[in-house]
N, C-alpha and C positions, 0 to 999 in steps of 0.2 A: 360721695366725696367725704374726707376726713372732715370734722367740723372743725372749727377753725375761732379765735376769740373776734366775736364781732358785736353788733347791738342786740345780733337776735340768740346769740352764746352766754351774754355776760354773765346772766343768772347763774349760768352752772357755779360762776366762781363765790358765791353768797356765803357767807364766815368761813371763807378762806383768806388769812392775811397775807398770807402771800401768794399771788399768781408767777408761772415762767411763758412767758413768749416767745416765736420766733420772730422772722422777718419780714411775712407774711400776715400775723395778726393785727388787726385793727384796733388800736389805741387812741384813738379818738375823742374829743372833748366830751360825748356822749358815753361813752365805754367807760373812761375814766370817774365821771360824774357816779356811775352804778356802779364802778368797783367801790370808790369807798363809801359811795351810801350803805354796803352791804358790807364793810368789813376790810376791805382790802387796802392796805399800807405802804405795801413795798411790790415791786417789778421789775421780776429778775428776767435780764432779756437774755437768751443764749445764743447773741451774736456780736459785733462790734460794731454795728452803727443802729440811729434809733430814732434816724426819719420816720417810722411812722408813730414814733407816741407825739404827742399834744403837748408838748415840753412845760408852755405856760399854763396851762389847765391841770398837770399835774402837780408844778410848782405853785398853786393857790391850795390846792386840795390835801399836801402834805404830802405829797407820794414819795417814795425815796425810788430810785430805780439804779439799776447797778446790770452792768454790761460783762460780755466778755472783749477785752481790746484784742489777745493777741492770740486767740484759741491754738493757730499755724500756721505764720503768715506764709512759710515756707511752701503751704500747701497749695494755697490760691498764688502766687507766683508764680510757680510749677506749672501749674494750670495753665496761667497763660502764655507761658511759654510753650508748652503743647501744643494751644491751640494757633499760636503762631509758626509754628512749624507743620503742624496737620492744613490749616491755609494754604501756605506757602510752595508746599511740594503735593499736594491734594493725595495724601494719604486716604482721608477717604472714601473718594474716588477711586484709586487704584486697588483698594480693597475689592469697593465692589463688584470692578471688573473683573477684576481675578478672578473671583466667587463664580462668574458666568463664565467662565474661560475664553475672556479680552484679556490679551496683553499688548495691550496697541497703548505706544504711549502719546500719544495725539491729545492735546489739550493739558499735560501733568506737565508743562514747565514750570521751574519754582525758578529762585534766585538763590546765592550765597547770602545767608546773613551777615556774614564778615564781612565786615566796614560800611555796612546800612547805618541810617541812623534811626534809631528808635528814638521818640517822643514818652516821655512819661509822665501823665498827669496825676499828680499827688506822690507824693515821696515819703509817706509814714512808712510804717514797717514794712510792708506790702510792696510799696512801692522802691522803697531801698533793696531788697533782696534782689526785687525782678532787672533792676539796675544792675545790679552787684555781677548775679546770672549773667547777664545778657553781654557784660565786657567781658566774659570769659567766651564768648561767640565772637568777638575781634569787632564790638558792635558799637557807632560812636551814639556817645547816650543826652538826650538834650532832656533836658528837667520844666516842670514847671510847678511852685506852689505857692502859697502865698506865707507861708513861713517855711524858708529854707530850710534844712539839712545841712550843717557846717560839715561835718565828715562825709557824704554823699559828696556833693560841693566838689571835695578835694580830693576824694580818693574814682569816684564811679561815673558820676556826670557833670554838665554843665548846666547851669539856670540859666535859661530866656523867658525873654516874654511871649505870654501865652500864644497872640500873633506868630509870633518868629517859631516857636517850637510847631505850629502849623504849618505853617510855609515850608518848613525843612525835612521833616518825619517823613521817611516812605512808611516806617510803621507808628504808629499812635495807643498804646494803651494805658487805660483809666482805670486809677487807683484810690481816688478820691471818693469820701464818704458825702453822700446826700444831704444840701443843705437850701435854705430857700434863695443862697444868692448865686449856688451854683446848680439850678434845675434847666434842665436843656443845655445845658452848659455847651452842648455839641447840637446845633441849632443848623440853620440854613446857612446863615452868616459864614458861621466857624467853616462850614463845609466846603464853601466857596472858595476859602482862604488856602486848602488843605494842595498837597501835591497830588496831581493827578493822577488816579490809580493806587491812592495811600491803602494802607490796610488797618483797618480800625479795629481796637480789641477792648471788650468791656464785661469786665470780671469783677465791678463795682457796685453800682446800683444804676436798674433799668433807667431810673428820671434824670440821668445825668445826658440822655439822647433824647433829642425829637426823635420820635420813630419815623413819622413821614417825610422829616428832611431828611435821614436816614435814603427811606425807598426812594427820595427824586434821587439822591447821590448815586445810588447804586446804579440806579436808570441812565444818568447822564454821562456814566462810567469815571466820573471823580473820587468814587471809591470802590477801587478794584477788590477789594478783597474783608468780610465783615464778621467777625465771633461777637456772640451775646451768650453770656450764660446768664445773662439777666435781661428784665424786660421792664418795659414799665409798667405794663398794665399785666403780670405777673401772675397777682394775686389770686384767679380761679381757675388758674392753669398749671402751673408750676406745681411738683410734689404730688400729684395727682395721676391714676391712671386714668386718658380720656381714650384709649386707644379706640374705643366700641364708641365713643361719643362724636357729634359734629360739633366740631372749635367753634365759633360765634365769632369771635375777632378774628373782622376781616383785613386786620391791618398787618397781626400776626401772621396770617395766612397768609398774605402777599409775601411776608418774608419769604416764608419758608419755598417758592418759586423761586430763589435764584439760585444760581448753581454757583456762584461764588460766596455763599452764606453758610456758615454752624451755629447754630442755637444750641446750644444745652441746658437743661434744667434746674440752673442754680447748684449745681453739683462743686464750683470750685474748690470748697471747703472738705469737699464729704472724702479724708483718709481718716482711717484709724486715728492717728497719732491727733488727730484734729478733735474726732469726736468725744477721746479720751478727757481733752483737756477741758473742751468747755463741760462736759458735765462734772470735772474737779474744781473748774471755778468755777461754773454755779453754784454747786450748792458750799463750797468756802464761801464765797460773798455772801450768800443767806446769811450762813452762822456768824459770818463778821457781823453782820445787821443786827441781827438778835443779842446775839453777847457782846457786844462791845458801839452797839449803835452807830459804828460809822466801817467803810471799807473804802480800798485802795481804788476798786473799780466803779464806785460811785457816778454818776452821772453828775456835774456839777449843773443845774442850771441856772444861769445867769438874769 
């Protein structure tokens, strides 16, 4: 396996003042404490959210850390749009019939998107676009965030509350960034609340799902239909070839038995035009750090 920034990595980074992270590396009160005993100042992360650094352990220690917010939002939008349509009419499924030469279409019913309502939890940029998208499918769009969108609002969808935007979604996708007041956010609760046979899409971050109130849903068939390109327990999986290896999580594993499930590999970001950008704003926000001591894409911690 690639190595990866953890407690037993940090040393590599010893007077280097600046490290770059993904989404996967471990930033932890511990990591942190040994970057800057060793030199380290600034962490530049090349993604837009940064639930896994130690926000207050950095902010004692001096750390300055600086993001990418908008690498493509277009890109992961898309995404999940894809994979609400490859759910929906089992694209991949009827690939791999084909492949064997089945063309029984037995089990590939989908629905018309036009005039479903989609659920959208979180309405940043990510979240506005796949809105935006998704009214151009004839598709009614219910919102929920806890700081509106006044143009969304008026032009794409509607704000309810979280409840209500459950209750009514036949599809549900999560756009929101990982925070500690909204971890499981989609819990057993939430799931019970949800319409039966909803289709859940999460193109976020894995800890926004219980995974195991996930599998009872799926079990009880209150969620007919589920995309992950993310996971929560992620970290020694994801990005990785385990093809020759045996998985260990057994809970991943259980997903991967339904036949109404897509996993993908944290891939939503991964076009061209995306990888372009965050390594032009990475290393811009460097040089703004250095030459001028402050940037646009600053991580403010409070």
């Amino acid at each position: 396996m690639t190595p990866r920034l953890d407690e037993q990595t940090v040393n590599l980074a010893q007077g280097f003042p600046a490290i770059c992270v993904f989404v996967n590396d471990v930033v932890n009160q511990n990591v942190l404490q040994s970057l800057a005993e060793n030199g380290t100042n600034l962490i530049a992360l090349r993604c837009a959210g940064y639930d896994n650094v130690d926000l207050e352990t950095a902010k004692e220690l001096g750390i300055t850390l600086v993001r990418v917010p908008a690498y493509s939002p277009y890109a992961v939008a898309e995404y999940a749009i894809a994979l609400m349509l490859t759910l929906n009419r089992q694209i991949h499924r009827a690939s791999y019939r084909v492949r064997e030469g089945n063309f029984s279409l037995n089990g590939l019913l989908g629905f018309d998107l036009h005039s479903r309502t989609i659920g959208i939890i979180g309405t940043g940029k990510i979240g506005r676009i796949t809105g935006e998208i998704l009214r151009g499918f004839g598709c009614q769009i219910l919102a929920y965030d806890p700081y509106p969108n006044k143009e969304f609002g008026e032009k794409y969808g509607k704000y309810v509350a979280f409840e209500e935007l459950l209750a009514q979604s036949d599809i549900i996708s999560l756009h929101c960034p990982l925070t500690n007041d909204n971890y499981h956010l989609i819990d057993e609760n939430a799931i019970s609340q949800m319409k039966p046979g909803v289709m859940l899409i999460n193109t976020s971050r894995g800890g926004l799902i219980d995974t195991k109130a996930i599998i009872k849903g799926l079990k009880s068939k209150r969620i007919g239909h589920l995309a992950l390109d993310v996971y929560e327990r992620e970290d020694n999986i994801f990005f990785e070839d385990l093809s020759g290896e045996i998985i260990q999580d057994d809970i991943f594993q259980r997903l991967l038995t339904f036949p109404n499930v897509i996993i993908t590999g944290h891939q939503a970001f991964f076009t061209s035009n995306a990888l372009e950008n965050i390594a032009e704003t990475t290393l811009s926000n460097i040089t703004n750090i250095e030459q001028n001591h402050t940037c646009n894409n600053q991580v403010i911690i409070q």
